[in-house]
N, C-alpha and C positions, 0 to 999 in steps of 0.2 A: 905106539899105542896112543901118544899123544896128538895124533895128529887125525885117529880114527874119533876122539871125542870129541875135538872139534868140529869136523866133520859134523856129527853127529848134531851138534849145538848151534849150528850155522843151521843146517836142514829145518833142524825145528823151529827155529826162529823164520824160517822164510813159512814154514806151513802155517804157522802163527798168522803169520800177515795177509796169506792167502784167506782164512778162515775170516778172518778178520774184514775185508774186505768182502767177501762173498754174503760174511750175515747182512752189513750195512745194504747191500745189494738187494736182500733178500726179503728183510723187512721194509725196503724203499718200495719194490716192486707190489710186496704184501697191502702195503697202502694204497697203492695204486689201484688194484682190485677189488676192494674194499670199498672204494669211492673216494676214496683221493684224487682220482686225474679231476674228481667234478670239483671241489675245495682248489687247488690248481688254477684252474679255468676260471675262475669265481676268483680268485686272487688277481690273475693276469688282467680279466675284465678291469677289476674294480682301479689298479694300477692306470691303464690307459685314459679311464673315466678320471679320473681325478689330476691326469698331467694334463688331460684336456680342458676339465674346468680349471685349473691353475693359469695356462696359457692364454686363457680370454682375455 
């Protein structure tokens, strides 16, 4: 019996992480639709723009 509630507590701990991992996913992608890839892009721009003025 002891061996099925482990069982048991392993499982769920792995579904835990799954979940866990799926929301991060979920609300990542959720932003992205929303207009995050344009905030993103506007990030990445402003990055390259400002190594460039640095480098002069």
């Amino acid at each position: 019996m002891e061996t099925a509630t482990v069982q048991e507590v392993k499982e769920t701990v792995v579904q835990e992480q799954k979940k866990g991992k799926r929301k991060w996913l979920t609300r990542f992608l959720n932003f992205l639709m929303y207009g995050g890839w344009l905030l993103v892009v506007i990030v990445i721009v402003s990055i390259i723009i400002l190594i460039s003025y640095l480098t002069r």
